[in-house]
C-alpha positions as a printed NumPy array, in Angstrom:
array([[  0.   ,   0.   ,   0.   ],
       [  2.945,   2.502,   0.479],
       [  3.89 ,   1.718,  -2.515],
       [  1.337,   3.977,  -4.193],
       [  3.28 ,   7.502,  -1.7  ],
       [  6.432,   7.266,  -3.408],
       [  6.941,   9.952,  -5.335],
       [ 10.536,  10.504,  -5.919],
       [ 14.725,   8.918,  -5.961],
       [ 15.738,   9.873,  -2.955],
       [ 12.607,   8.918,  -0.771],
       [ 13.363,   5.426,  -2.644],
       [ 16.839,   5.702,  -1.829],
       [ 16.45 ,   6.299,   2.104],
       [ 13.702,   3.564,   1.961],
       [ 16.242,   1.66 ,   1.055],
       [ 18.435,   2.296,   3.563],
       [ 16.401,   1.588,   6.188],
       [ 14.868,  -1.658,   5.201],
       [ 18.501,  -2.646,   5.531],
       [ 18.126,  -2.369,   9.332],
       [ 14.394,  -3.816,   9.209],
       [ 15.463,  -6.982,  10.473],
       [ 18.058,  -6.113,  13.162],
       [ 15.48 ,  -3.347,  14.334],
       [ 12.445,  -5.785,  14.248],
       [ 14.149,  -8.024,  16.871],
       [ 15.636,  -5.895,  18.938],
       [ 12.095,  -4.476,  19.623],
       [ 10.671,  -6.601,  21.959],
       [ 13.752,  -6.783,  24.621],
       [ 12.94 ,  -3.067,  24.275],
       [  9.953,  -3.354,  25.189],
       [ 10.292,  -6.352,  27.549],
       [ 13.406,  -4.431,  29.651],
       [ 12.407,  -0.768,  28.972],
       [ 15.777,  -0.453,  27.364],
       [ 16.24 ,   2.773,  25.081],
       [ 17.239,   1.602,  22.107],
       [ 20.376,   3.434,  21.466],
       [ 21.966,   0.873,  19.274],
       [ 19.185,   1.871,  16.815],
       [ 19.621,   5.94 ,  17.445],
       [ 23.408,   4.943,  16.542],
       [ 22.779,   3.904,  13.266],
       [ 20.436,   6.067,  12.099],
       [ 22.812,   8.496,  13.286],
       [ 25.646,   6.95 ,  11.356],
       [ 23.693,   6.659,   8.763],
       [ 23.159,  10.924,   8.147],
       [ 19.046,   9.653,   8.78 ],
       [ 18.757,  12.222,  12.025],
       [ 20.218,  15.322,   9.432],
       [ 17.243,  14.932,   6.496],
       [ 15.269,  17.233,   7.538],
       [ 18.044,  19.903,   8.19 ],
       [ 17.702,  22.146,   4.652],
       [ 20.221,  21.799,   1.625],
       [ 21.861,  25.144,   2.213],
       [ 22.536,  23.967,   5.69 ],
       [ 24.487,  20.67 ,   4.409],
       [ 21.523,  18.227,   5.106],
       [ 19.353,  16.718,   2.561],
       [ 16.416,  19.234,   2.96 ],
       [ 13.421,  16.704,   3.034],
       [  9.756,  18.119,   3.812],
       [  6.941,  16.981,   6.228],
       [  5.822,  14.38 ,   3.186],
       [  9.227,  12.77 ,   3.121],
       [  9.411,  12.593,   6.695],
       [  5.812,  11.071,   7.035],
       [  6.652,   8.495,   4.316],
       [ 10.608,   7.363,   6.347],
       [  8.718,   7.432,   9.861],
       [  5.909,   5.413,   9.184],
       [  8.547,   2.505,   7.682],
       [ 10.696,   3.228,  10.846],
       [  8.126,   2.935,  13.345],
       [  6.718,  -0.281,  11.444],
       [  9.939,  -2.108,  12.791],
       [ 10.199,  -0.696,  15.633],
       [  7.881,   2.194,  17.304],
       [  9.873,   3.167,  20.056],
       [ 12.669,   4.241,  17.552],
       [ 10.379,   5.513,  15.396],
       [  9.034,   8.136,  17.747],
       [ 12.318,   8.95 ,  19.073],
       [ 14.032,   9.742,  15.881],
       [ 10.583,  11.739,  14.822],
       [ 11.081,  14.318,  17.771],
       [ 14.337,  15.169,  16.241],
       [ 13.332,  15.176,  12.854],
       [ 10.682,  17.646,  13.428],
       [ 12.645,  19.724,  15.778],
       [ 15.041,  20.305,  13.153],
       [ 13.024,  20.867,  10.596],
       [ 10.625,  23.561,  12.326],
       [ 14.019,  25.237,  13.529],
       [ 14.913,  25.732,  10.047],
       [ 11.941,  26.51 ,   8.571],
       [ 10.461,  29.177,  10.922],
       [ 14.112,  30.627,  11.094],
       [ 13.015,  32.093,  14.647],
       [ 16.667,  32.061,  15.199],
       [ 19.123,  34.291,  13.423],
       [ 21.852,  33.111,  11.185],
       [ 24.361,  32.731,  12.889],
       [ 22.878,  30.497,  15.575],
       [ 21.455,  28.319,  12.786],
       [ 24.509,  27.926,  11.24 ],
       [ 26.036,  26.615,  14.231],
       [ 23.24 ,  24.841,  15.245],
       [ 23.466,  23.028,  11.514],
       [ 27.323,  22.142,  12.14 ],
       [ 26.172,  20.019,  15.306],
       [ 23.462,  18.207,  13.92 ],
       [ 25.542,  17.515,  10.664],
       [ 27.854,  15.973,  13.194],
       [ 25.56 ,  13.792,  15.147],
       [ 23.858,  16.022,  17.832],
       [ 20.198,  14.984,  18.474],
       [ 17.808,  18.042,  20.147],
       [ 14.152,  17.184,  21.261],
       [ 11.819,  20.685,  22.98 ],
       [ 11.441,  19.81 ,  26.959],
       [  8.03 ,  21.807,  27.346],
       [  5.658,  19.285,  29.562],
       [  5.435,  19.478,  33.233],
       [  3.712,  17.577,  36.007],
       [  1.569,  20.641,  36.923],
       [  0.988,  22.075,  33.539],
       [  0.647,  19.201,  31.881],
       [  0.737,  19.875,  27.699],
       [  1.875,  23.289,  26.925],
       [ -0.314,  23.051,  23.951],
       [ -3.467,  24.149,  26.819],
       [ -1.94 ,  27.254,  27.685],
       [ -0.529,  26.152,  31.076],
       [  2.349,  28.57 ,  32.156],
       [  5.638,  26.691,  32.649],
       [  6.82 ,  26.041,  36.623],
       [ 10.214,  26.019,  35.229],
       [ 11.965,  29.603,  36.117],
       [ 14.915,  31.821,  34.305],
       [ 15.832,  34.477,  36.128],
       [ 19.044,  36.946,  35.159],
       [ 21.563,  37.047,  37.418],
       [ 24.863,  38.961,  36.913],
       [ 24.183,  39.21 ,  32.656],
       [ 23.582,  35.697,  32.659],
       [ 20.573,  33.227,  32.871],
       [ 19.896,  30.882,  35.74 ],
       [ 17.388,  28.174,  35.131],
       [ 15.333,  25.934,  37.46 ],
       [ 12.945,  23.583,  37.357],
       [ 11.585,  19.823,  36.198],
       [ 10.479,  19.1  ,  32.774],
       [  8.582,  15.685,  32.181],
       [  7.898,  13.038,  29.138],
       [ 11.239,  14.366,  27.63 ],
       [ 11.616,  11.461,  24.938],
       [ 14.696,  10.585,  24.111],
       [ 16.601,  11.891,  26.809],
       [ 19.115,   9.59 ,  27.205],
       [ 20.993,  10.354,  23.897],
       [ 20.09 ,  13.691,  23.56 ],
       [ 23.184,  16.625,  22.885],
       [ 20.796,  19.496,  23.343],
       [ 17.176,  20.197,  24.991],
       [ 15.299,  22.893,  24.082],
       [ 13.17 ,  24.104,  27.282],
       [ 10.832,  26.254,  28.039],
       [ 10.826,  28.847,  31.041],
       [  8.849,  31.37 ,  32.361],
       [ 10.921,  34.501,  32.124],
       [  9.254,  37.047,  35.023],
       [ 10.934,  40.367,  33.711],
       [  9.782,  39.672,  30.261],
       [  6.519,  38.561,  31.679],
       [  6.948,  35.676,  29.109],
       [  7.909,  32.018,  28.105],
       [ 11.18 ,  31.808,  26.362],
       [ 13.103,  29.096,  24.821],
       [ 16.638,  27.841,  26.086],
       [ 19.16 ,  25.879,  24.284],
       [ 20.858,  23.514,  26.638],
       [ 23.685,  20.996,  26.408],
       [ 23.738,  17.889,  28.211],
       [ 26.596,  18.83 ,  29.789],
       [ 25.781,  22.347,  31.76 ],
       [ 26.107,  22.175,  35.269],
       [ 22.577,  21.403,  37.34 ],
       [ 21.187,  19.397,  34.11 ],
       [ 20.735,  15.821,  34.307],
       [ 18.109,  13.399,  34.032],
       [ 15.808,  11.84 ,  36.536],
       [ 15.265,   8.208,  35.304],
       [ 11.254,   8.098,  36.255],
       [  9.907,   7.042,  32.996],
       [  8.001,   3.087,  33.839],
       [  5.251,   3.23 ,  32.091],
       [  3.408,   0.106,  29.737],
       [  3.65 ,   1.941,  26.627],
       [  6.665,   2.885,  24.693],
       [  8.608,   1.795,  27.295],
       [ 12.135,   2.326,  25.871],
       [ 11.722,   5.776,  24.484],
       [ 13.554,   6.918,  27.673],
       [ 10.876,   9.602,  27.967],
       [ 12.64 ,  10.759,  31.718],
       [ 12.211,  13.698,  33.741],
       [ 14.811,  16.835,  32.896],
       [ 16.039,  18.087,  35.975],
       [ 17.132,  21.737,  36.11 ],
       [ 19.329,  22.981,  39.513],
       [ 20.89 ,  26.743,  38.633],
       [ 21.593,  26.025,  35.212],
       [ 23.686,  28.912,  34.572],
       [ 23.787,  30.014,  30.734],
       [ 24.726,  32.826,  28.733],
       [ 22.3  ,  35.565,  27.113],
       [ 22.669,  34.122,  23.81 ],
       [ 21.283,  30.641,  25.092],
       [ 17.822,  32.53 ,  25.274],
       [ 16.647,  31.73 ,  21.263],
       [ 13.117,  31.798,  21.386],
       [ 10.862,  34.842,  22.5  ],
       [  8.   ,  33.487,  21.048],
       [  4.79 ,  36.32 ,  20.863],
       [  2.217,  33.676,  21.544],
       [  2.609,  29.648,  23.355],
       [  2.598,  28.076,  20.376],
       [  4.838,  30.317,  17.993],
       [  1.486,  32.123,  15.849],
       [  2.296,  29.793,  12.717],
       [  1.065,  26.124,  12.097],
       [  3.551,  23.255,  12.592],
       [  3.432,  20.487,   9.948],
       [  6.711,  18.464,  11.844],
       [  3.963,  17.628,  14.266],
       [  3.065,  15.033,  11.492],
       [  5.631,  12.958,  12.803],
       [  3.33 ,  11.804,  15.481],
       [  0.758,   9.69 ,  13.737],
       [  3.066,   8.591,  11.132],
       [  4.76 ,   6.654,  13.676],
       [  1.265,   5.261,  15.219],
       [  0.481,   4.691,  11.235],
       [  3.47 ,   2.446,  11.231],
       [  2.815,   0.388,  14.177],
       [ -0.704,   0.189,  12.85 ],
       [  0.875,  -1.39 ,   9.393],
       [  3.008,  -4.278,  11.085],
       [ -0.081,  -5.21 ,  13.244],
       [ -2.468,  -5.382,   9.976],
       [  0.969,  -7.191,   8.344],
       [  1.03 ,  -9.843,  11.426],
       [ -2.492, -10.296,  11.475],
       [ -2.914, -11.058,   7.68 ],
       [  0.206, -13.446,   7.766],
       [ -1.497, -15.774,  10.639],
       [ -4.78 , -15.746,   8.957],
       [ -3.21 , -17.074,   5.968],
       [ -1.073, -19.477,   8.043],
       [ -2.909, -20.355,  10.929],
       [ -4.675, -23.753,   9.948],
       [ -7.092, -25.324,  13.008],
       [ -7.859, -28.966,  12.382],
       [-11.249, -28.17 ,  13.25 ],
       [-11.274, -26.334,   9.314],
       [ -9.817, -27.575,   5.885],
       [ -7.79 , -24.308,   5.161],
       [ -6.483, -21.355,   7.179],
       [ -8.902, -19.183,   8.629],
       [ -8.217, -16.565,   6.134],
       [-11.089, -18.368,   4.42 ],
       [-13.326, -17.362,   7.244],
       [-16.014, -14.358,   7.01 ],
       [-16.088, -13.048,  10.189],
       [-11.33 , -13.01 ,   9.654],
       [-12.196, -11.645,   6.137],
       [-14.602,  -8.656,   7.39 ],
       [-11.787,  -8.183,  10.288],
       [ -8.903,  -8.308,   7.582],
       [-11.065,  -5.491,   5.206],
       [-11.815,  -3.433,   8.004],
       [ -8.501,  -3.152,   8.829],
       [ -7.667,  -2.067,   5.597],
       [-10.419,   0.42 ,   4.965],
       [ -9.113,   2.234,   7.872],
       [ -5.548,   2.155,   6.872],
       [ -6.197,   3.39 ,   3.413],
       [ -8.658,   5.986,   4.787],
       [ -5.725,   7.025,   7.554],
       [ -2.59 ,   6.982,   5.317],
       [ -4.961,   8.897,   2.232],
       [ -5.596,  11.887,   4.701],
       [ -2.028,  11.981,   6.512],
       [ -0.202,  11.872,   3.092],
       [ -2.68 ,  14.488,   1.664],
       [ -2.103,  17.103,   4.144],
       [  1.425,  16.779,   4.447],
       [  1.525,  17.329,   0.549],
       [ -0.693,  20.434,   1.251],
       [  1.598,  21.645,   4.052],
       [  4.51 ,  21.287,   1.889],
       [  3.081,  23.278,  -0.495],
       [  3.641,  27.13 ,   0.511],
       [  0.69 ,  28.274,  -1.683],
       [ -1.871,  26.109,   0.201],
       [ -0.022,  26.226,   3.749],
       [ -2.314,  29.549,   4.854],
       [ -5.629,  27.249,   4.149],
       [ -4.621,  24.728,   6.83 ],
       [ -6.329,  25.447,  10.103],
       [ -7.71 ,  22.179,  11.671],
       [ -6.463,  19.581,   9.541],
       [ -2.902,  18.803,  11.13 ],
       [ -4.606,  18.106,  14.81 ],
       [ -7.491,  16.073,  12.348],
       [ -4.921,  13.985,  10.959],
       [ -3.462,  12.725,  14.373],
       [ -6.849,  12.856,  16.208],
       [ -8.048,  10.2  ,  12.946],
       [ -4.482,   8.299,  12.673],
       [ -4.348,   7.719,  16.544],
       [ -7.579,   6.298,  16.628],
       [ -7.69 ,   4.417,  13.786],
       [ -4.224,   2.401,  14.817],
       [ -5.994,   1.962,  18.263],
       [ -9.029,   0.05 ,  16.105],
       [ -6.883,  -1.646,  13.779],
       [ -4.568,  -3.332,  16.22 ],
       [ -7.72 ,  -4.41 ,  18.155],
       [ -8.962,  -6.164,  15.163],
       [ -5.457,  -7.586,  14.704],
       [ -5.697,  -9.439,  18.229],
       [ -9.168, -10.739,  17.618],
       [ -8.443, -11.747,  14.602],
       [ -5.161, -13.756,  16.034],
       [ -7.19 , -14.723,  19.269],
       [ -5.726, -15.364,  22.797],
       [ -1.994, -15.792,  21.479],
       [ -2.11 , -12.247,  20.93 ],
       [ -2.117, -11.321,  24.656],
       [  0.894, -13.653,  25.016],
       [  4.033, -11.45 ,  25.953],
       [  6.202, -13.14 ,  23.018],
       [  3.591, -12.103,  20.318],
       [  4.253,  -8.388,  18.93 ],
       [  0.541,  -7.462,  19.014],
       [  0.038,  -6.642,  22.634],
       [  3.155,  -4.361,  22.615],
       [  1.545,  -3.251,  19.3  ],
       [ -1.438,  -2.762,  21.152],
       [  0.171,  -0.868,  24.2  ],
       [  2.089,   1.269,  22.176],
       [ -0.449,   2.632,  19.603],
       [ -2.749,   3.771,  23.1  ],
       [  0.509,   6.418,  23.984],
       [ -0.628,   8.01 ,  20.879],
       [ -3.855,   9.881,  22.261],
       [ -1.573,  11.368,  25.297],
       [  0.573,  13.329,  22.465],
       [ -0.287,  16.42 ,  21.579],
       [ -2.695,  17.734,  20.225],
       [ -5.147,  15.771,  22.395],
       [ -8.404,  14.252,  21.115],
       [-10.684,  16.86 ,  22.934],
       [ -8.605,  20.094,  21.905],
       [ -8.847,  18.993,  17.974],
       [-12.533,  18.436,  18.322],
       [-13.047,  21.625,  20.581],
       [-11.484,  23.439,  17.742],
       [-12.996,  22.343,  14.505],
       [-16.337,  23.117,  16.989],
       [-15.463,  26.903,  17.257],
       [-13.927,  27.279,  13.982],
       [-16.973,  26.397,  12.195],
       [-19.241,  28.287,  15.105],
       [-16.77 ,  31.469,  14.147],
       [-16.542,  30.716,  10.085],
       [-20.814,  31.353,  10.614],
       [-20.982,  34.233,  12.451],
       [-18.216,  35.957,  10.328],
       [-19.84 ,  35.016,   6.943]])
């Protein structure tokens, strides 16, 4: 079915690439699962392999890939393993907002370019345990405060994915003497940051999504490189998109599992496989009705995001596409396990970490009730304006 998104060489040639490291990835996956181990073996060679750079822009030395290319490598990654998947996607669509909004001058992108061309991974710490997502306009607990012409930074960030192999974190503060929340660009190495190992959890359990500790982090003026005018930066954000294309890929090796068992899964209570079964063949084209209808609408608006002259009439569709992606990976891997039965609650069979996993979807932003809250008042709004 992917098949029919490929639209060009070079998303060929990374597909290549990474199918070479299907098979190591796909069994590494469930001692990742099984131990909560981060799988930094896997961060390594996509690292190695230039994958964490391709969304950094051409003039910048990377391979300047859009949202669409991103979607279309994420959704293969995740599909051998999701935990990478989502890891790698933070970074991915870190970089490539960076470098697209250009919120940061030149000269700070420039340098910022040289470290990612050279391995550095970056992932935004914005949650908190009393905020919760920034994305519902809670103000951040974590403090900068300037002391002697430099900044001093304390605080706790949470569900900071990644962490473990991260160079830089880019966190949000509340800055009292601008009466605003600012954005600080941290290396793993400043004095007072480390990482509170808290993430134990039943879903995604090696994305090493621990707890940022801040203690006096002491940083320079120029660390401060985001003053944004409004919490979520006034523009639209199609690197979001990385999000449901990883619960899209999780969703494909589930249908993938599922069909192969039908096919080979022969009781001696039939004369056949029970692919030859209604009730396995409605589950089987249900699945696939709600893949097709996902990957259509994810691929279509990250072609429409991509495209500069139709970017300003996207207003509800990118929280749309992960609200419908989520979901729709949550009901296909359910009809994955019924159609596999009671093996697929057994801890060596991929579908219940398929099923765990797909469930940490509706917790990332934006969540379920803030999309549909917001295609409410845009259409109550779009009436009373007409």
């Amino acid at each position: 079915m992917l098949n029919l998104f490929i639209k060009t060489e070079i998303q060929k040639t990374w597909l290549q690439k990474l199918r070479e490291k299907e098979e190591k990835f796909k069994n590494m996956s469930a001692e990742i699962d099984e131990l909560a181990i981060f799988p930094k073996e896997n961060i390594q060679d996509l690292v190695g392999m230039g994958y964490s750079s391709l969304t950094l822009p051409t003039a910048f030395g990377g391979e300047g890939l859009n949202v669409y290319d991103m979607v279309l490598l994420q959704e293969t990654l995740a599909s051998f393993d999701g935990t990478t998947g989502l890891a790698m996607g933070w970074n991915l669509g870190v970089v490539g907002e960076l470098f697209e909004t250009k919120l940061w001058d030149q000269e700070k992108l420039s340098f910022f370019a040289k470290e990612i061309l050279n391995g550095a991974l970056v992932n935004r710490s914005v949650s908190e345990a009393q905020t919760g997502s920034p994305t519902r306009g809670g103000r951040p607990g974590t403090t900068a405060v300037k002391k002697d012409g430099k900044w001093v930074l304390t605080g706790r960030k949470t569900f900071t994915t990644m962490s473990p192999v991260l160079t830089y974190f880019l966190t949000s503060a509340w800055i009292e003497e601008k009466q605003k929340v600012g954005f600080f660009l941290l290396h793993k190495d400043l004095d007072g940051l480390s990482i509170d190992e808290t993430w134990d959890v039943i879903a995604m359990r090696g994305s090493g999504s621990h707890d940022l500790v801040l203690d006096h982090v002491v940083v320079d003026e120029s660390n401060l490189v985001e003053l944004p005018s409004t919490p979520s930066g006034g523009k639209i954000n199609g690197w979001i998109l990385h999000i449901p294309a990883c619960y899209l890929g999780i969703a494909q090796a589930a249908r993938d599992y599922a069909v192969h068992f039908a096919n080979h899964h022969a009781p001696n209570s039939l004369n056949g496989p029970i692919s030859q079964l209604p009730n396995v063949q409605q589950h089987l084209g249900e699945i696939d009705l709600e893949l097709i209808r996902a990957r259509h609408l994810i691929y279509s608006v990250a072609e429409a995001y991509d495209d500069e002259s139709r970017r300003d009439y996207i207003e509800n569709e990118l929280g749309v596409v992960k609200h419908t992606v989520t979901n729709s990976a949550i009901k296909i891997v359910d009809k994955a396990m019924r159609i596999v039965g009671a093996k697929s609650l057994q801890r060596s069979n991929p579908l219940q970490r398929y099923y765990r996993d797909v469930r940490a979807g509706l917790h990332n932003p934006p969540m379920d009730d803030m999309t549909i809250k917001k295609l409410a008042l845009s259409a109550i709004n779009h009436e009373n304006t007409k």
